[in-house]
C-alpha positions as CSV (number, residue, x, y, z in Angstrom):
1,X,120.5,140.5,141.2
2,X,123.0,138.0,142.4
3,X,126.2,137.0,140.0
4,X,124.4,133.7,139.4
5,X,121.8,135.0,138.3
6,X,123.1,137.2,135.5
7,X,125.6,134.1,134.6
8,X,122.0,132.2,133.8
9,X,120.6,134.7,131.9
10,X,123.1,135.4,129.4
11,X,123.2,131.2,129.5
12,X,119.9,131.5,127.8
13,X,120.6,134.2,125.8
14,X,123.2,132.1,124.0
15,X,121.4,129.1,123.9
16,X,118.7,130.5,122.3
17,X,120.9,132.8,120.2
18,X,122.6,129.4,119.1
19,X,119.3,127.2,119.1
20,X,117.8,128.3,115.8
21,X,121.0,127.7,113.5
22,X,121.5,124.4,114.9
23,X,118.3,123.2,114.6
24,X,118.6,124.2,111.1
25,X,122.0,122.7,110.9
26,X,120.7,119.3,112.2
27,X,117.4,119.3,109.8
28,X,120.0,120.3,106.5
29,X,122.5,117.5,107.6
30,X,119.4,114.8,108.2
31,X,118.2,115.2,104.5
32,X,121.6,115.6,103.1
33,X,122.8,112.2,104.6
34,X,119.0,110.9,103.5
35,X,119.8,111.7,100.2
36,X,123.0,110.2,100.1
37,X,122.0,107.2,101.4
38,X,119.0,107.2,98.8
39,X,121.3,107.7,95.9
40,X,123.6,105.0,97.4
41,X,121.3,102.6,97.5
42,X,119.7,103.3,94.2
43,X,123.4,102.6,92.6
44,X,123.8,99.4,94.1
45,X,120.6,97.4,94.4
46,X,119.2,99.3,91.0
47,X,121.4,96.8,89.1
48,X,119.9,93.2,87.9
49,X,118.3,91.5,91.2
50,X,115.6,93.2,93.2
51,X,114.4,92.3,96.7
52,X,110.9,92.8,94.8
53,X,111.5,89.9,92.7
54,X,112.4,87.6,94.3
55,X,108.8,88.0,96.3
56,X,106.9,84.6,96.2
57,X,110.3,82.4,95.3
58,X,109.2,80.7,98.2
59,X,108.2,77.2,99.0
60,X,104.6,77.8,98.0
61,X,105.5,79.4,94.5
62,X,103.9,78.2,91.3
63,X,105.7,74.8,90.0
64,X,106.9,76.9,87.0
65,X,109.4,78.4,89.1
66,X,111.0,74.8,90.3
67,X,111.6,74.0,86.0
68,X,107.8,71.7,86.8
69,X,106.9,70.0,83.7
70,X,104.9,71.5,81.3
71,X,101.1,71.5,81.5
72,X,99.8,68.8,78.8
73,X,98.3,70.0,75.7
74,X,94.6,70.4,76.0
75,X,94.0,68.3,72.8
76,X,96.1,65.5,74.4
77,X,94.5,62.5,76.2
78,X,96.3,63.8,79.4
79,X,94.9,67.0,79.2
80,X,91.5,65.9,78.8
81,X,91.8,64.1,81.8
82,X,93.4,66.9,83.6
83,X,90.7,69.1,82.7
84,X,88.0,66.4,83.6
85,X,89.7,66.4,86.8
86,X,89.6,69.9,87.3
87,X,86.0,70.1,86.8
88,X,85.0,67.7,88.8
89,X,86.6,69.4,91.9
90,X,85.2,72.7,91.1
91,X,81.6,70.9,90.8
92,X,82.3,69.4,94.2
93,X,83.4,72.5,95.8
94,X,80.6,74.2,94.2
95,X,77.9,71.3,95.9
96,X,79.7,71.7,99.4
97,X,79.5,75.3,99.3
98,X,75.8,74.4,98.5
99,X,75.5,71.9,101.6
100,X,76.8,74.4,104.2
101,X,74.2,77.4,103.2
């Protein structure tokens, strides 16, 4: 057995006396610092504004969102209108959807 030889072998002897604690050491550290950064981040975005709510303040958000007018009331001349409007394109969608079966 040359000097080399016996120089690699207790190489890997230490490496794989060493291997299993840091592995260990590197899975403990990954979930501690994932756990910090969890707690972190529930501190500071937990507070008033979510990136959840401001989903759909886009440009193609309801008009409520922009401070739109108020819907008329339904008793209200303009609302009757509205609403006869409203019919009328869902009895012409309903027709075209009719024609193209």
């Amino acid at each position: 057995m040359s000097n080399n030889q016996g120089v690699r072998d207790a190489a890997v002897t230490v490496a794989l006396g060493i291997a299993p604690s840091t592995m260990s050491l590197v899975v403990f550290a990954t979930v501690a610092f994932s756990l910090l950064i969890s707690v972190l981040l529930l501190l500071t975005r937990g507070g008033g504004g979510s990136v959840y709510d401001q989903i759909g303040a886009g440009g193609i958000s309801r008009g409520e969102d922009y401070g739109a007018a108020a819907p008329p009331a339904i008793d209200s001349p303009a609302g009757q209108a509205e609403r006869e409007r409203e019919i009328r394109q869902l009895l012409g969608a309903r027709n075209e959807r009719r024609v193209r079966n």
